[in-house]
N, C-alpha and C positions, 0 to 999 in steps of 0.2 A: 724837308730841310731847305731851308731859304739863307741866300746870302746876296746882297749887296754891297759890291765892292767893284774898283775898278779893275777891269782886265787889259793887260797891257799886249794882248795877244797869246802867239801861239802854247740654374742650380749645381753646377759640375761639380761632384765631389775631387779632391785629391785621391783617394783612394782608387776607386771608378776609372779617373782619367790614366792612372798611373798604369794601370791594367791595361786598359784597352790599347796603351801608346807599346807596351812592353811586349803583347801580342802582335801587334800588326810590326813593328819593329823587327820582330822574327823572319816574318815575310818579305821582307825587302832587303835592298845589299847594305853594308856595316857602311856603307859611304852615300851619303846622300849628294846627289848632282845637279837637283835645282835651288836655288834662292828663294824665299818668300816673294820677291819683286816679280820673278816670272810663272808663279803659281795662276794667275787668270790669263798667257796666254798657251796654253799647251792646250792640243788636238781634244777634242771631246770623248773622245775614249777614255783618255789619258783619269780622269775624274772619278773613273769605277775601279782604277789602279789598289793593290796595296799601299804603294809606296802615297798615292794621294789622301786614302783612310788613314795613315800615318800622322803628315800634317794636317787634316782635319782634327784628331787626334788632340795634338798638340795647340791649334785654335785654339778649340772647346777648354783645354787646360788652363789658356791662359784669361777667358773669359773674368771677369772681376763679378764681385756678387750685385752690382749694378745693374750687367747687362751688355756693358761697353768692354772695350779692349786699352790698354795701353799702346804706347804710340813706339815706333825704332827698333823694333824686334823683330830677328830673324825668325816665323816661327815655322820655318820649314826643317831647322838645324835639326839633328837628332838627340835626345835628349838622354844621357843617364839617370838613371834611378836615382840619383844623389840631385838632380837637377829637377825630377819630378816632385819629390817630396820635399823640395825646398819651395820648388812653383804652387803646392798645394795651401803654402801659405800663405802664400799673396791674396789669396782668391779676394779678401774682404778692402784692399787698397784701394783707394778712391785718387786714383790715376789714370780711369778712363776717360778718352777724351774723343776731339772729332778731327784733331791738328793730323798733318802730313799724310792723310787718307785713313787715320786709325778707326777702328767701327765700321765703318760703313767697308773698306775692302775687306775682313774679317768676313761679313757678311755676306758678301758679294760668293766669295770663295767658297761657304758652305752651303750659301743657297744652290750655288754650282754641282757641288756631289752629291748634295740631296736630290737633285736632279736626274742624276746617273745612276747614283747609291743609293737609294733612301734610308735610311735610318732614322730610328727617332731622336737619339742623341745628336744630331745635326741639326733636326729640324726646329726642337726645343732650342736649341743654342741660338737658332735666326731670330727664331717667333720673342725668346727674353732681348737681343738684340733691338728688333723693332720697340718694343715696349720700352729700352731703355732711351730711343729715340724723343719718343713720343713725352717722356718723363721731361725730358730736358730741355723741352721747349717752354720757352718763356711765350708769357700772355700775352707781347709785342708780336709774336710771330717768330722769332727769331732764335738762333741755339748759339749758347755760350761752344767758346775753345774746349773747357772743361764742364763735367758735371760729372758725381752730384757734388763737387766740394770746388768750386771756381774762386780762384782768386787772384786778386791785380786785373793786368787786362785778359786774359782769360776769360774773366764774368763776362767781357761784352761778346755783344754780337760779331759771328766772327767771319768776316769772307775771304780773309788773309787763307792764301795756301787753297782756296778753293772748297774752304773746311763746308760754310752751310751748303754750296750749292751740291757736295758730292754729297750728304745727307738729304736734299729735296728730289734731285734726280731718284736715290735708290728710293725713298717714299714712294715718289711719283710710279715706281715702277710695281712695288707691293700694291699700292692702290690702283693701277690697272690689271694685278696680275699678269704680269706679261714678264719677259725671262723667264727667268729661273725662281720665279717668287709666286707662278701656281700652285703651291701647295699652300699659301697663306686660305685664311678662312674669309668670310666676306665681310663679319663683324670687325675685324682688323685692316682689314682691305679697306672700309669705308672711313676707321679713325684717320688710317694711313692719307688717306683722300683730303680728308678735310684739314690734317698737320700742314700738308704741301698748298690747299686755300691760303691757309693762314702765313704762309711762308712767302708766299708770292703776293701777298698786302703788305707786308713788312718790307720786303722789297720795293714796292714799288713807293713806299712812305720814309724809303731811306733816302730815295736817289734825292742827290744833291741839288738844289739849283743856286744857281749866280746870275745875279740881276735880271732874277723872274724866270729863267729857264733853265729847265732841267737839262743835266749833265749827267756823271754818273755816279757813283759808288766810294766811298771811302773803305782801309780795309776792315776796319771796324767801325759798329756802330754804340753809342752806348745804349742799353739792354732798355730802359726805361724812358728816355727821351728821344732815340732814333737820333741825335746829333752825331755828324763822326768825330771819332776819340783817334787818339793815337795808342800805342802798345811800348814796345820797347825803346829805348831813349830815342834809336835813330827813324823813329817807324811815328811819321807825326801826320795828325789829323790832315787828311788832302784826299783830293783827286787821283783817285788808282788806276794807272793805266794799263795793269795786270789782272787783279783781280775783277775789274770793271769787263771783261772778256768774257770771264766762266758764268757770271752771271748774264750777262746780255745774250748769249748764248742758249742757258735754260729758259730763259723770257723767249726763245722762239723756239724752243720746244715742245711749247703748251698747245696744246688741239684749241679750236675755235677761240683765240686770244681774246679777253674783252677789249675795249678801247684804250682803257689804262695801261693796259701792256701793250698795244701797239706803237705808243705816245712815246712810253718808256725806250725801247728800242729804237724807235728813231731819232729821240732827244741822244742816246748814249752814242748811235753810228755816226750823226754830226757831230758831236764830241771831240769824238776818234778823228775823224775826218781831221777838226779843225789842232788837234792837238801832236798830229805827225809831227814829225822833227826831221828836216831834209839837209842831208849834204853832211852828213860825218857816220865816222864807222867807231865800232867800240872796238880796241885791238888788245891782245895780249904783248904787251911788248917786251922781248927779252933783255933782263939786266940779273943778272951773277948778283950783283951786292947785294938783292931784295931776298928778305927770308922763302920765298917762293919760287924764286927765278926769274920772275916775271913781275911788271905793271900792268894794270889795267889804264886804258889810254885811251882819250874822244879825241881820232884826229878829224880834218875836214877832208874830204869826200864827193865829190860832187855827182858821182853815180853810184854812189852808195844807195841800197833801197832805203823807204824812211823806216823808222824806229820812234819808240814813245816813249817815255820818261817811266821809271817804277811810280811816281809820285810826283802830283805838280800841286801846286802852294793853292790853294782857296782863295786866295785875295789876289792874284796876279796872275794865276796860269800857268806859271811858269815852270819848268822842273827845278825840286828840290835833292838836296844830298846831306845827308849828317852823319858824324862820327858818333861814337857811343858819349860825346860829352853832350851831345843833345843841342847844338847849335847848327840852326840851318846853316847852306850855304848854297849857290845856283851853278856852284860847278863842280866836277865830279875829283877834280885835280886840288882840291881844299878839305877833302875830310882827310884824315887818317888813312895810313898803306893799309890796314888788318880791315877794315870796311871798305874801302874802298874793293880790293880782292876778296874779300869775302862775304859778298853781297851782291845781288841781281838788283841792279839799279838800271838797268834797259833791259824793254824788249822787244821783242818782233811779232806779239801772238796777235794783236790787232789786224796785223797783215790779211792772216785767212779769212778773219771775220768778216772784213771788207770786203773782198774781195771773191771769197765763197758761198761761208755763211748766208751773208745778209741779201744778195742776190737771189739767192733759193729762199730764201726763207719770205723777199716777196712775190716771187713766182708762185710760191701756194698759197698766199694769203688770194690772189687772183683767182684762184682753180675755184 
């Protein structure tokens, strides 16, 4: 992607499942104490638990006949029978997706107690998981928000939320067999290999450039042309200074990088570099009147560490802001109160990149 312009600087049945959840349900206390969120970090024991064949359980339940998972669901909660045989319905909804971690932590979690536990009910549940992966990628390289039924921005290419790159990491890791994903077969191992090829050309065919050099990432790309698109009203075609992170990140993850990916990462670390934002802090400022209590507030700063815009404009550089009426604006204090609070319009995760990341990652390019 080229642009010149001026820059002015900086199978589960219902039935089946309903059983199996009802049985191990028995075995554990009528009050469950973890959350779905902290289900991959408990102690490795923890995995060959009842209480964790319970929500495996429940996983597998919610699996759609895709392959994929739906996205926002607790599925650690405990389920009555009025709530299983309503879930057994869903199975065939085409509401799997890859937004907010969905699919791929699913996966992650049962490749985990298959680990501990084996069963074949877990491992069937990965192995259609991968395949539903593998389904959903487009000939660009790239995996829509949504599949098999994407619509609006959805269909594109999606790096918004970290969605492709936490799908090319768990590939990456099926196709090394490494984790928790040695029990994959090697015929699968090797699609899985060649899905994360083709995922990391798409990548490296998206990054941006502006008057001749590459830059980084927008959070979507469209699915057929690799241009970046914008998504929801206030979510407009640009330079992502968030999502541009988790990708440059998996670009040094890769063993022996070709050149195109070294290129890649050092075009995105100057980027970053020249795209800091120094001398202001983001504050929550207390006011009673506002339905929250609070403003979100850019004051100045001058020891403030730097910070990087969610979004900066393709034709200028500069950071963008929009309310849901979809009209830019370059300051944060001109959209709308309800966007303005309720949205991550800065952040700080370039910080480590710089400063750890990218450091080690040319230390072994050295070795």
């Amino acid at each position: 992607m080229e642009y010149r312009f001026f820059s002015v600087g900086t199978p589960n049945s219902g039935l089946f499942v309903g059983l199996a959840v009802s049985l191990l349900t028995s075995a554990v206390s009528a009050e469950s104490n973890i959350s779905w969120s902290d289900c991959m970090r408990q102690p490795i024991s923890w995995y060959a638990t009842p209480e964790a064949a319970r929500i495996a359980a429940n996983v597998c339940a919610y699996q759609r006949a895709s392959g994929g998972w739906p996205k926002n669901i607790d599925m650690a909660r405990l389920l009555t029978a009025a709530e299983l045989a309503a879930l057994a319905m869903t199975r065939t909804n085409t509401d799997s997706t890859i937004d907010n971690g969905a699919t791929t932590t699913q996966m992650r979690f049962l490749a985990r107690i298959q680990s501990s536990a084996p069963r074949d009910q877990w491992r069937d549940a990965v192995i259609r998981g991968i395949e539903y992966l593998l389904s959903a990628q487009y000939p660009s390289g790239g995996w829509p928000q949504y599949w098999p039924s994407p619509k609006g921005y959805s269909a594109h290419i999606t790096f918004n939320d970290n969605a492709m790159v936490n799908v090319l990491n768990l590939l990456q890791d099926v196709g090394a067999g490494s984790g928790d994903f040695g029990f994959v077969d090697s015929a699968l191992r090797e699609r899985a290999a060649a899905a994360v090829k083709r995922g990391v050309d798409c990548i490296l065919r998206c990054q941006i450039k502006v008057n001749g050099r590459l830059t980084v990432w927008c959070a979507q790309h469209d699915e057929k042309t690799l241009e970046p698109v914008g998504a929801r009203n206030y979510e407009h075609p640009s330079l992502s200074g968030a999502e541009s992170v988790g990708i440059t990140r998996f670009l040094m993850s890769l063993d022996n990088p070709e050149s195109r990916v070294i290129d890649a990462v050092e075009a995105a670390v100057a980027w970053f570099e020249s795209a800091k934002l120094h001398g202001i802090r983001i504050i929550k400022q207390a006011d009673v009147s506002l339905p929250k209590g609070y403003d979100k507030v850019v004051v100045e700063d001058p020891a403030a560490p730097p910070v990087w815009a969610r979004f900066y404009d393709l034709r200028t550089g500069r950071p963008i802001f929009s309310g849901r009426d979809g009209v830019v604006k370059t300051r944060l204090a001109d959209i709308e109160y309800e966007r303005r609070v309720g949205y991550s319009w800065y952040t700080e995760s370039p910080a480590g990149l710089l400063t750890n990341d990218y450091p080690a990652w040319r230390r072994h390019l050295r070795q």
